[in-house]
ZAPADO-555180 format. One record per residue (C-alpha): residue in one letter; y, z, x. Coordinates in Angstrom, 3 decimals, padded with zeros to 6 digits, m for minus. Example, Ala and Ser with C-alpha at 12.3 -4.5 7.8 and 13.67 -1.06 7.14 Angstrom:
! ZAPADO-555180
[tilum A; [m004.500; 007.800; 012.300]] [tilum S; [m001.060; 007.140; 013.670]] 
END
This chain:
! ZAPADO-555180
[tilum X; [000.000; 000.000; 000.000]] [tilum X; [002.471; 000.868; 002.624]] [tilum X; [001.977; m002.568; 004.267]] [tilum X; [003.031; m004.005; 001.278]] [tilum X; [006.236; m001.972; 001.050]] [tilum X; [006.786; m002.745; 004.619]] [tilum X; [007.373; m006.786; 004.242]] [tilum X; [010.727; m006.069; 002.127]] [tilum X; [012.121; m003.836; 004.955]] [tilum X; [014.693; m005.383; 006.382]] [tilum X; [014.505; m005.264; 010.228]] [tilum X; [017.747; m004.595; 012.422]] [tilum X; [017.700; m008.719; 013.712]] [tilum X; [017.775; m009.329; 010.370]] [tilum X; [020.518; m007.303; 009.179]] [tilum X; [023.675; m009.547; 009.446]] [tilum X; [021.224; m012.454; 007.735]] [tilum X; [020.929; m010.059; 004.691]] [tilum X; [024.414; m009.191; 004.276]] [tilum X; [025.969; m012.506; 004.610]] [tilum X; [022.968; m013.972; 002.178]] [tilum X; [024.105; m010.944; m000.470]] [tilum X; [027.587; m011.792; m000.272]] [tilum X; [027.224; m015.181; m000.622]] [tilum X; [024.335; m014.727; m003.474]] [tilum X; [026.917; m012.052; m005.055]] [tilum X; [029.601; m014.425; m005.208]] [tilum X; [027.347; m017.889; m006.738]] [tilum X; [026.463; m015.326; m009.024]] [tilum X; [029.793; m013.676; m009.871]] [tilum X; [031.116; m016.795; m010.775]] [tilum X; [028.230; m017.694; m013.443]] [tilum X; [028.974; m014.273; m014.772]] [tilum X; [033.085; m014.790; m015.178]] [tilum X; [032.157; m018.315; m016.420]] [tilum X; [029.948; m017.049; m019.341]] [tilum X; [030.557; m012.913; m019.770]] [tilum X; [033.254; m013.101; m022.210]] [tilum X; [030.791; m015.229; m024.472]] [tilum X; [027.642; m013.614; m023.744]] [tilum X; [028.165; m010.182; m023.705]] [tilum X; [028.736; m010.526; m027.480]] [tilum X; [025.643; m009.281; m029.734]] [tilum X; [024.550; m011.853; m031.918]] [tilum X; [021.784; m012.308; m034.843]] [tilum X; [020.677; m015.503; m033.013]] [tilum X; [020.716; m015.193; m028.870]] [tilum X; [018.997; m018.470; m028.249]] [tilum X; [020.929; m020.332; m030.381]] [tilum X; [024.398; m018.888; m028.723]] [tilum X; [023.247; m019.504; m025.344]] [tilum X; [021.525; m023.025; m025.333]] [tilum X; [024.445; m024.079; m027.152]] [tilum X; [027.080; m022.706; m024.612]] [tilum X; [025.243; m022.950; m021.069]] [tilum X; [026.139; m025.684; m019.258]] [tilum X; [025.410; m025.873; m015.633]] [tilum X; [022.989; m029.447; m014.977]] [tilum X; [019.725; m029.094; m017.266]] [tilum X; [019.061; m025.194; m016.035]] [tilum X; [017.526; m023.166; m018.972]] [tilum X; [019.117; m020.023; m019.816]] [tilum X; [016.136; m018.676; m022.036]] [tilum X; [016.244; m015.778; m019.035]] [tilum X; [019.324; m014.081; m020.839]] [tilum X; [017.611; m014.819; m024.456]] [tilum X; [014.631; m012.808; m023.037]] [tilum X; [016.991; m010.359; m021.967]] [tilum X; [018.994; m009.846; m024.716]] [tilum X; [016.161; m009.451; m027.243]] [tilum X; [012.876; m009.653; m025.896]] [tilum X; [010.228; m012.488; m026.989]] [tilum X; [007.943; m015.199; m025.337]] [tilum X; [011.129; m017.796; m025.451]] [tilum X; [009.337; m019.845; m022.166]] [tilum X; [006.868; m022.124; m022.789]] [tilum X; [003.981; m020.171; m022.678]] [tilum X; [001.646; m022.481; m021.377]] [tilum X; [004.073; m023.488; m018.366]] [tilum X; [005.221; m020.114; m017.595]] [tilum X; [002.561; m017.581; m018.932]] [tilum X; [004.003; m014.056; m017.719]] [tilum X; [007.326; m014.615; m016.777]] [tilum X; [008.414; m012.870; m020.411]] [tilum X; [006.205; m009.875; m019.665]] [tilum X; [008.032; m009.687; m015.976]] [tilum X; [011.604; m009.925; m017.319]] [tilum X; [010.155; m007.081; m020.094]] [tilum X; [011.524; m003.920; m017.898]] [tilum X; [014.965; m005.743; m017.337]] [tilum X; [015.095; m005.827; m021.213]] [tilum X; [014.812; m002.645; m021.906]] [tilum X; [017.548; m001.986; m019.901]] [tilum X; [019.267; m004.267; m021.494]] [tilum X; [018.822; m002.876; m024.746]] [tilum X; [019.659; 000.688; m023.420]] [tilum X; [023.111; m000.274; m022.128]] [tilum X; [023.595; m002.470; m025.043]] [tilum X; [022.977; 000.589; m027.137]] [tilum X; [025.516; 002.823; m024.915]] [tilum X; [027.991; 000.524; m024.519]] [tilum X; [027.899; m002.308; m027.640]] [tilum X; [027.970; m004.684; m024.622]] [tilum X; [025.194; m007.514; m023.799]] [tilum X; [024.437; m007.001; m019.708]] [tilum X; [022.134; m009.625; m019.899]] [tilum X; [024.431; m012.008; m017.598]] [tilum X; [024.743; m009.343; m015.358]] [tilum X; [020.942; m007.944; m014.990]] [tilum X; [020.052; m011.317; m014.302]] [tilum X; [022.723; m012.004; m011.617]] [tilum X; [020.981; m008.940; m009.907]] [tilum X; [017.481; m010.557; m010.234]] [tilum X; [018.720; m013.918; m008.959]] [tilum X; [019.888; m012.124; m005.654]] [tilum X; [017.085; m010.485; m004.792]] [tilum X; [015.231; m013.055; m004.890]] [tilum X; [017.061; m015.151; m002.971]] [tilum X; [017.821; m012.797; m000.760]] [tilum X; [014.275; m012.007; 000.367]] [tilum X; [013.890; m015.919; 000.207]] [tilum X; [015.859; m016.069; 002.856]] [tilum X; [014.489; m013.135; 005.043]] [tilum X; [011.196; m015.059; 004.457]] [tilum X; [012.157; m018.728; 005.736]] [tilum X; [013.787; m016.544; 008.419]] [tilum X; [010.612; m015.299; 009.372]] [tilum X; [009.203; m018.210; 008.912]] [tilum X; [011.119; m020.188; 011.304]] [tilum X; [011.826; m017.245; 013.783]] [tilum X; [008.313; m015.192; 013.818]] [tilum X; [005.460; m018.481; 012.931]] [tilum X; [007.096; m021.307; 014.414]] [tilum X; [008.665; m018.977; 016.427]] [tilum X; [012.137; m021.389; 017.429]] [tilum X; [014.743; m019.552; 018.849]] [tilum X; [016.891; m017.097; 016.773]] [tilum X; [020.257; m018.998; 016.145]] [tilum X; [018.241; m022.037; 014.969]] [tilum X; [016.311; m019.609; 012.789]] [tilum X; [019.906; m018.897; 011.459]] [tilum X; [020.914; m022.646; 011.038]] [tilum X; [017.851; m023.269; 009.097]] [tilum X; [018.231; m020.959; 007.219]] [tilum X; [021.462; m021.510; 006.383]] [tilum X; [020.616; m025.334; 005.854]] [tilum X; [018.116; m024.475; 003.387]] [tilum X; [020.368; m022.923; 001.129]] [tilum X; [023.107; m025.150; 001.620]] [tilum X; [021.303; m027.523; m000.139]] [tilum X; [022.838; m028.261; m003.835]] [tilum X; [020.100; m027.409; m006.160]] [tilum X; [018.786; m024.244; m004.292]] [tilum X; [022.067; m023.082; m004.081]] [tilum X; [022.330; m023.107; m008.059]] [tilum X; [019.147; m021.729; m008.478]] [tilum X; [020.446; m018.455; m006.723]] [tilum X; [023.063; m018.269; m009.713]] [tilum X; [021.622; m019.796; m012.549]] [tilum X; [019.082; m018.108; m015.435]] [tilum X; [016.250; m020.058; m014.567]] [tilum X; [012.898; m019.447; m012.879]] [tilum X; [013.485; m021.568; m009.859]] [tilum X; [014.597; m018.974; m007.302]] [tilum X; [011.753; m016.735; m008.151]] [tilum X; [009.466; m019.288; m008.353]] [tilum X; [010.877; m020.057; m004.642]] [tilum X; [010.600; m016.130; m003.597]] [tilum X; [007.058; m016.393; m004.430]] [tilum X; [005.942; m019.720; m002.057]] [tilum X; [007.596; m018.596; 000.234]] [tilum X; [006.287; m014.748; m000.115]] [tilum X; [002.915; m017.024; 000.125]] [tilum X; [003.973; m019.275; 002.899]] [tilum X; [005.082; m016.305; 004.862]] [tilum X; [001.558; m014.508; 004.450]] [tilum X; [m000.110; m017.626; 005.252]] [tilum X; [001.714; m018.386; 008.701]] [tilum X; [001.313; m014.641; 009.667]] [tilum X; [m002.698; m015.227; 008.942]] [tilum X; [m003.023; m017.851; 010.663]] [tilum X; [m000.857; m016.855; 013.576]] [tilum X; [m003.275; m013.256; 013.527]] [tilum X; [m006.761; m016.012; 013.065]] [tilum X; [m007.181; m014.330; 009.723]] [tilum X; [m007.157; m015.667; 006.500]] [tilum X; [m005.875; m014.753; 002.963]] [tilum X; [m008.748; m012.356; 001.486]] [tilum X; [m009.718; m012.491; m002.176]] [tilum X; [m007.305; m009.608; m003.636]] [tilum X; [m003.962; m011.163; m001.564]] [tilum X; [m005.106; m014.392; m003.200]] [tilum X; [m005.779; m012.541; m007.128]] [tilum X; [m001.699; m011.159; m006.604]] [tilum X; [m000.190; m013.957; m005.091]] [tilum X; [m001.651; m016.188; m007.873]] [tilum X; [m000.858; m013.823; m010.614]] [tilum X; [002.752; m013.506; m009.123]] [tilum X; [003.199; m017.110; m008.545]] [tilum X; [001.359; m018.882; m012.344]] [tilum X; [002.638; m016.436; m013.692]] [tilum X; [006.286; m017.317; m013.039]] [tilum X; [005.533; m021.322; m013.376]] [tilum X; [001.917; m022.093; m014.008]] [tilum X; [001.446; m025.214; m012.151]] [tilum X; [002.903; m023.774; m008.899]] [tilum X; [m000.178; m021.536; m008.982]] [tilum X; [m002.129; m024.291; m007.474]] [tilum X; [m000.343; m024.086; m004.057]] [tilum X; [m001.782; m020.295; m003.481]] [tilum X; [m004.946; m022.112; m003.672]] [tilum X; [m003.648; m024.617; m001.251]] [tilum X; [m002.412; m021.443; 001.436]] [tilum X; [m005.657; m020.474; 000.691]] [tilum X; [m007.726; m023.155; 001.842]] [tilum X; [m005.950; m024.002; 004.600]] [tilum X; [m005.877; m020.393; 005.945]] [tilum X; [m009.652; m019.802; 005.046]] [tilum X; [m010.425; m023.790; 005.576]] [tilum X; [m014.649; m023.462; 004.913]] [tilum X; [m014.960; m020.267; 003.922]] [tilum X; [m012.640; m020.898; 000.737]] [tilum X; [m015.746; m022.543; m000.373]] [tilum X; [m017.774; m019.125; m000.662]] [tilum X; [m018.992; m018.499; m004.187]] [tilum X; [m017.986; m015.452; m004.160]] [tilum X; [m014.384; m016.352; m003.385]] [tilum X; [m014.510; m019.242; m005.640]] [tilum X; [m015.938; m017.169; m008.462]] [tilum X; [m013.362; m014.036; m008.128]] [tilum X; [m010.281; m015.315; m006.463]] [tilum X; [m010.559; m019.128; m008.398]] [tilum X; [m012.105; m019.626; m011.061]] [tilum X; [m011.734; m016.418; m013.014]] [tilum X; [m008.131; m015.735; m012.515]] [tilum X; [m007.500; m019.551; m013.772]] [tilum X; [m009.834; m018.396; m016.537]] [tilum X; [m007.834; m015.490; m017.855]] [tilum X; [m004.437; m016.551; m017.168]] [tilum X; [m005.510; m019.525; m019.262]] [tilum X; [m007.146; m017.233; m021.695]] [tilum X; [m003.955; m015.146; m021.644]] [tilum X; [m001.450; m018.190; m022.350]] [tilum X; [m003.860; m019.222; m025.100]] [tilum X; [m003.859; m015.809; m026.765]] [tilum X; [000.247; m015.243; m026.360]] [tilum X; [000.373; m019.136; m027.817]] [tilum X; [m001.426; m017.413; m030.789]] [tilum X; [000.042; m014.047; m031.126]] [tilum X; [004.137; m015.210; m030.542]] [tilum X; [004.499; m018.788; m030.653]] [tilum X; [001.971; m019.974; m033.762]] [tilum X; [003.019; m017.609; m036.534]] [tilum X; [007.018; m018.749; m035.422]] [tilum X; [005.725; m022.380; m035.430]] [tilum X; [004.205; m022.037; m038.926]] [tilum X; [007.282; m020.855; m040.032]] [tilum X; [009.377; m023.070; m038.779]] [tilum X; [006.891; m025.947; m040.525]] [tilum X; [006.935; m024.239; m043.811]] [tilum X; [010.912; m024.417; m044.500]] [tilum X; [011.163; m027.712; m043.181]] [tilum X; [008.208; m029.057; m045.060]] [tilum X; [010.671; m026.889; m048.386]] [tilum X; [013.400; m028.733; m047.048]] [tilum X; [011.999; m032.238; m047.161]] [tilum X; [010.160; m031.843; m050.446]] [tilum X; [013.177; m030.699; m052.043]] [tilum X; [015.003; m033.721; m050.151]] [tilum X; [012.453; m036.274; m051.478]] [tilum X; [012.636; m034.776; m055.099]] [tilum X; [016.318; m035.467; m054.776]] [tilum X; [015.881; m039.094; m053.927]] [tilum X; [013.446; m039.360; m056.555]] [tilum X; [015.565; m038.265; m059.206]] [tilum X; [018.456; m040.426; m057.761]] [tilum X; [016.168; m043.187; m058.441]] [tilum X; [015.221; m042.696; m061.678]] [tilum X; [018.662; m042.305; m062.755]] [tilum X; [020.052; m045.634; m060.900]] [tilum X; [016.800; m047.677; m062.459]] [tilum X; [016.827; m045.836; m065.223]] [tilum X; [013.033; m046.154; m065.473]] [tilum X; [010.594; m043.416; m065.936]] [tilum X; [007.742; m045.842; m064.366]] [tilum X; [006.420; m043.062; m061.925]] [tilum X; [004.698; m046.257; m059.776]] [tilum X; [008.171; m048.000; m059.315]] [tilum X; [009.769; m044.670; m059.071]] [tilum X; [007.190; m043.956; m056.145]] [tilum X; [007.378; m047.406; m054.504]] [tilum X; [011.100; m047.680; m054.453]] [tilum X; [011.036; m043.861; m052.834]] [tilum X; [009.101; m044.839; m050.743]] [tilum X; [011.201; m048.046; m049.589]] [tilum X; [013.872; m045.783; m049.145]] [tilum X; [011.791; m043.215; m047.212]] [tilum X; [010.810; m046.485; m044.681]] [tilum X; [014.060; m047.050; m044.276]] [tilum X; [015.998; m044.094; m043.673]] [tilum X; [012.673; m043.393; m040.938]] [tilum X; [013.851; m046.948; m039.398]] [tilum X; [017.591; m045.921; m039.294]] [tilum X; [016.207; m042.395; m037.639]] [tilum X; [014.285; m044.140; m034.861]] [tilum X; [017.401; m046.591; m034.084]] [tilum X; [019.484; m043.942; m033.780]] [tilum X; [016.991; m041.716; m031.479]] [tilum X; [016.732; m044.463; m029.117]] [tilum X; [020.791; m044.770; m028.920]] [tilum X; [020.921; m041.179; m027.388]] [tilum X; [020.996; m040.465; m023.583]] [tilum X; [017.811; m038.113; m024.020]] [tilum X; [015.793; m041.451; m024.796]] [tilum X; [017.635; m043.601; m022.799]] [tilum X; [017.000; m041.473; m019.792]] [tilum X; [013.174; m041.219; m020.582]] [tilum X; [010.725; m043.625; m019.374]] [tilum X; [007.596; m045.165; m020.833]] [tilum X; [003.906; m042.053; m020.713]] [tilum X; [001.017; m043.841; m018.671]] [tilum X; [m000.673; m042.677; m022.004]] [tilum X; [m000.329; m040.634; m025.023]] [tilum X; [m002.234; m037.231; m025.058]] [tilum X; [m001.020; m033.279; m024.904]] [tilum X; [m000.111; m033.716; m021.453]] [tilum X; [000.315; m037.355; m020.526]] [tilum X; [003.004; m038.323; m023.142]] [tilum X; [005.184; m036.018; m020.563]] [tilum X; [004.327; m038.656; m018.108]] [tilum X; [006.382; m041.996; m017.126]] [tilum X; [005.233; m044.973; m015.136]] [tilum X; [008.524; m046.781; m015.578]] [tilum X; [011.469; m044.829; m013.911]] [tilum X; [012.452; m046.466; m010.560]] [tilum X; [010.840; m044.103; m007.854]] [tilum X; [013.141; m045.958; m005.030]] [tilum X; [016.013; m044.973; m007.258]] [tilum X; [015.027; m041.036; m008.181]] [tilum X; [014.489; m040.512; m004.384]] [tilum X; [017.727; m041.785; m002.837]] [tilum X; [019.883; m040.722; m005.881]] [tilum X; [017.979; m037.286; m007.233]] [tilum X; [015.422; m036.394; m005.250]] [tilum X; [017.000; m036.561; m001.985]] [tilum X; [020.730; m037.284; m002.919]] [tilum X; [021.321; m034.616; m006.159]] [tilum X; [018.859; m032.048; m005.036]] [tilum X; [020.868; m032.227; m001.470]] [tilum X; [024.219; m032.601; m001.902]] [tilum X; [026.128; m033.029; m005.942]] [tilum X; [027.375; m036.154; m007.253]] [tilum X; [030.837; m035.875; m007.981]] [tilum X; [030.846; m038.548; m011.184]] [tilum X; [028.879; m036.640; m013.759]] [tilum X; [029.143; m033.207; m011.979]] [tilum X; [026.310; m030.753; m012.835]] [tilum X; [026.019; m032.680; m016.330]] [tilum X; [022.686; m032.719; m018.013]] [tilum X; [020.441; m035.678; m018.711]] [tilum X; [019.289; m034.726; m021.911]] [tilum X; [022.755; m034.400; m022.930]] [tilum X; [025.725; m036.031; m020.841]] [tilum X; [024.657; m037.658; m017.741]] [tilum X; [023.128; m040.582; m016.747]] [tilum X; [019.198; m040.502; m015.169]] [tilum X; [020.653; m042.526; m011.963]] [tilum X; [024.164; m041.463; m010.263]] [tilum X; [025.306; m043.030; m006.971]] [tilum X; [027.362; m041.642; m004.512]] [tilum X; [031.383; m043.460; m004.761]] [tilum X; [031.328; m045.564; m001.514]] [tilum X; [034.816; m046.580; m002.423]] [tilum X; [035.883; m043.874; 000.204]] [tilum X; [034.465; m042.500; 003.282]] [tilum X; [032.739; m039.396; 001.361]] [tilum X; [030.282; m041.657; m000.100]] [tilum X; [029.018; m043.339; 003.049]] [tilum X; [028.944; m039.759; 004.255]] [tilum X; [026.825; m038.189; 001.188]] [tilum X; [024.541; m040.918; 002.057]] [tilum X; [024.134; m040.571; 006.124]] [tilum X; [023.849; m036.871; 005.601]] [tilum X; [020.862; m037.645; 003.257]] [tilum X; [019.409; m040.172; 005.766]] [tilum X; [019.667; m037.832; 008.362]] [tilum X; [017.871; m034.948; 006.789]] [tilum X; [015.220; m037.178; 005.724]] [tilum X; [014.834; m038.488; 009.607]] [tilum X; [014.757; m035.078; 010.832]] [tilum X; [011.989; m034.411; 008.266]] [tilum X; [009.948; m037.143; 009.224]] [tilum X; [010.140; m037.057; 012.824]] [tilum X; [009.247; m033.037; 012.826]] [tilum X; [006.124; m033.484; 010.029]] [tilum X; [004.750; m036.713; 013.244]] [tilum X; [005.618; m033.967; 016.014]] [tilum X; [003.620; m030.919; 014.281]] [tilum X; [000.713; m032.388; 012.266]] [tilum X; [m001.281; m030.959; 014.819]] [tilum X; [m000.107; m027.377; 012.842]] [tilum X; [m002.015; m025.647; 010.237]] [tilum X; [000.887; m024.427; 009.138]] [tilum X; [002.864; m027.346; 008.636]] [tilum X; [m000.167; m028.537; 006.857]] [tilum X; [m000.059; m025.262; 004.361]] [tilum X; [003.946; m026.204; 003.746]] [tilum X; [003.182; m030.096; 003.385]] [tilum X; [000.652; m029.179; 000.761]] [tilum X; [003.100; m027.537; m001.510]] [tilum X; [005.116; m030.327; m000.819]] [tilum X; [002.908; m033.283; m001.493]] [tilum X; [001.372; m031.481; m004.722]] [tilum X; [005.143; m031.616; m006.298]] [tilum X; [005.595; m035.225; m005.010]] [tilum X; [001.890; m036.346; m006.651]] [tilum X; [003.101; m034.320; m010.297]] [tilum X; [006.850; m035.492; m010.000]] [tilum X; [007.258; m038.985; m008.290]] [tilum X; [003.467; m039.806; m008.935]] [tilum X; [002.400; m039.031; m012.665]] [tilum X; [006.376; m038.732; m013.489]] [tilum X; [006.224; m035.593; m014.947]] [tilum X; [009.816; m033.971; m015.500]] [tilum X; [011.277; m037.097; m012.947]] [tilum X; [014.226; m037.210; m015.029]] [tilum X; [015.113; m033.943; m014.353]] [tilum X; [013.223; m033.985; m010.795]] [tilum X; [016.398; m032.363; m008.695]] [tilum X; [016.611; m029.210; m011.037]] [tilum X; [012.728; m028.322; m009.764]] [tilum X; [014.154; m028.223; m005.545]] [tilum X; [013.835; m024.739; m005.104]] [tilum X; [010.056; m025.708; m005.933]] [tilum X; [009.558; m027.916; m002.672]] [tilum X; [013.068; m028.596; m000.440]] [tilum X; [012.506; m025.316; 001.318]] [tilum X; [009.521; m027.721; 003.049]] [tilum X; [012.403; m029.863; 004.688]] [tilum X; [013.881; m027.023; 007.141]] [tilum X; [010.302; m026.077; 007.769]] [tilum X; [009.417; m029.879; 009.211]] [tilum X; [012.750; m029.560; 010.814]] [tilum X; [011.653; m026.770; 012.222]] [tilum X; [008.905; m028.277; 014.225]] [tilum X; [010.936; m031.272; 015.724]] [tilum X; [013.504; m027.979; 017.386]] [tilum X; [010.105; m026.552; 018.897]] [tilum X; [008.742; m030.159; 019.918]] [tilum X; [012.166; m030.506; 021.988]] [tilum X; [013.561; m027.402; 022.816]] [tilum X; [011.763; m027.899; 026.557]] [tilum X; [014.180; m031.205; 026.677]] [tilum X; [017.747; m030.012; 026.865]] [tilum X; [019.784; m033.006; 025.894]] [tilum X; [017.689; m034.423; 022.651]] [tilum X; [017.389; m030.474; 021.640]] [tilum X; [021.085; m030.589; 021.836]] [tilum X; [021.850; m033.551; 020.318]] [tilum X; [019.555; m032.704; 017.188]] [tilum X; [020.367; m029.265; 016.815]] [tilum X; [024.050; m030.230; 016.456]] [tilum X; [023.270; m032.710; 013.947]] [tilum X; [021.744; m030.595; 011.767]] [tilum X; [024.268; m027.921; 012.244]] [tilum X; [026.651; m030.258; 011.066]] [tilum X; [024.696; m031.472; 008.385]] [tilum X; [024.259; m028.076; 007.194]] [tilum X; [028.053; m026.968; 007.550]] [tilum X; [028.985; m030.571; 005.186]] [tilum X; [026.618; m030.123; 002.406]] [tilum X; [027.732; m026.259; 002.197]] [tilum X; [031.129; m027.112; 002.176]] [tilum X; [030.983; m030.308; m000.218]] [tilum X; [028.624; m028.118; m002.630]] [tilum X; [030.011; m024.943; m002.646]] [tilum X; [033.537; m026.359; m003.413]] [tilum X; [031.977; m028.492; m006.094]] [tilum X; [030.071; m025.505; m007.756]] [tilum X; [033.453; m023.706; m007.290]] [tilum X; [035.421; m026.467; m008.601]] [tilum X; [033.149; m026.931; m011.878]] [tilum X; [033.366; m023.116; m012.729]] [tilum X; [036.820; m022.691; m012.557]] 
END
């Protein structure tokens, strides 16, 4: 138990890291909270629809201050099975000071969740970089730093989402890896039960990359029945089992009501068209009463579907590879040359200025380019081709690492879901805190690759300092800019 306890203690060369990386968390978040508190901290009769209606930073959820305010299952349960039960302590607080003071501190007790963990998201890359890779401590700094200068990791420090726990937890996981394999060890069966628990339970499908660490660290062994039985394969079981039964318990009996006063609602619609007819034909011939309600019915469902396909949520969604539960949330059609230089690596990096931090579902176009009509735009886009260069060229020097391999893996498994099967590749930037973390850590093997070579380690660890100190600046005075 103590060991646990003893990874969040902050060690005295990483002291100045944590309180710079608290300040600057304190003040992203500060700045949600004066954008929305005078709203929010208003009690209301209907919390989800207050805050979905008035939150608008990109396509972020804020369903994190519904759960706060009063608590239910308001994620999808099957995408983010126990992240309601974890944010169930923070609403009880909630409703305590809402009770002493008449006040909603939901803005505020999540602003405090959002900085822990990116603060110890932070501590963790540090370690990462400084204590596995083991490159030298000011370029443990600058990558650092780099990692959350990047746009849409810096909003997920600030905004009610899951992201930024979601990113505590890989890298919680990719921390405990490298150590492992650094000791020749491997992540044992009850590490792998909490990490998975922590991790699916936050966002399901990220679950899969604890089974990643853990094949890498355990390689062969991972392959043990026993491990496969207890550490797999039953804990996929029950969290399954347990999103099934919360589907059930919460989210049916709400659905079923929802269904029954619509289904009112259109009957007593369609009894109103009805008797329009049989006034206008002045008939009471029930079959040409029916078959002209009927026209009407056809027609109104053809004016519906023209209209759907006007607005920018269809527009910006391509074509399933099939229909099904899951695979209607695919898309085979969406440029993947486009999404990478524009979203993937452009939005996710450094903000578009046209269209800034508008949603896609709402206000914003799927593809946004960079304005080369002055210099900032040709910037925006060397700074991307840079980073991605400095990626590629560390990933060829260190895939001779394991634990490059372990980082890749969480990497490639988002590319395969996102840029592969298309799933949420409309929306692919908001998901960064899921993988770009992965960039600094490739980064981080061309500075050990070189270091030995004084001028190239020179030359490259200037670039990226530089790179890092633009897309702070350019973000941070966007995000700033957009608040105020």
């Amino acid at each position: 138990m103590k060991s646990i306890f003893d990874i969040f203690k902050i060690r005295k060369d990483e002291r100045w890291l944590a309180i710079v990386s608290t300040i600057l968390f304190s003040f992203l978040n500060f700045m949600t909270v004066y954008l929305y508190w005078n709203r929010f901290s208003v009690l209301s009769d209907n919390y989800h629809r207050l805050f979905v209606r008035w939150f608008r930073i990109s396509g972020f959820d804020p369903l994190t201050y519904e759960v706060l305010s009063y608590w239910d299952t308001a994620y999808n349960v099957y995408r983010h099975p126990l992240l309601a039960f974890f944010m169930w302590p923070f609403s009880q607080l909630n409703q305590l000071l809402i009770t002493l003071t008449g006040k909603n501190f939901a803005v505020v007790i999540t602003a405090l969740i959002l900085i822990f963990c990116a603060l110890y998201s932070s501590l963790f890359l540090f370690r990462i970089f400084k204590d596995i890779i083991m490159v030298r401590m000011r370029e443990a700094y600058l990558l650092t730093g780099f990692t959350f200068s990047m746009a849409f990791i810096m909003l997920s420090s600030m905004v009610p989402d899951h992201f930024i726990m979601s990113m505590f937890a890989l890298t919680l996981t990719l921390y405990l890896s490298g150590k492992k394999l650094y000791c020749g060890s491997a992540l044992n069966m009850w590490q792998t039960i909490a990490l998975f628990i922590l991790t699916a339970g936050i966002s399901l499908n990220n679950g899969l990359k604890i089974f990643l660490a853990a094949l890498v660290t355990r390689c062969k062994r991972f392959f043990e029945w026993r491990y496969l039985l207890f550490a797999v394969i039953i804990p996929c079981a029950m969290i399954w089992g347990f999103a099934r039964w919360e589907y059930r318990t919460f989210v049916w009996p709400k659905e079923m009501a929802r269904y029954e006063v619509k289904a009112k609602k259109n009957h007593e619609y369609m009894e109103k068209i009805r008797q329009q007819v049989r006034d206008s034909i002045g008939s009471k011939d029930s079959a040409a009463v029916e078959a002209m309600v009927k026209k009407i019915k056809r027609e109104k469902a053809a004016e519906k579907y023209r209209r759907d396909h006007k607005q920018i949520w269809n527009k910006n969604t391509g074509k399933p590879i099939a229909k099904g539960e899951f695979m209607r949330w695919t898309d085979k059609t969406t440029s993947r040359w486009d999404v990478a230089v524009e979203c993937l690596f452009g939005e996710g990096i450094q903000l578009h200025k046209d269209y800034l931090l508008k949603d896609v579902l709402r206000n914003r176009p799927l593809i946004v380019r960079y304005d080369t009509s002055n210099i900032f735009g040709y910037i925006n886009y060397l700074v991307e081709a840079l980073t991605v260069t400095l990626f590629i060229a560390g990933v060829w020097l260190g895939r001779k690492k394991l634990f490059l391999w372990t980082a890749l893996s969480f990497f490639i498994l988002d590319m395969v879901l996102h840029m592969g099967l298309g799933f949420g590749i409309n929306e692919i930037y908001i998901m960064s805190a899921h993988y770009l973390f992965v960039l600094p850590v490739g980064i981080a093997y061309l500075f050990k690759a070189i270091e030995a070579r004084k001028q190239p380690y020179l030359v490259v660890t200037s670039v990226c300092a530089l790179t890092a100190v633009w897309c702070f600046a350019w973000n941070i005075i966007n995000i700033i800019g957009y608040c105020l």
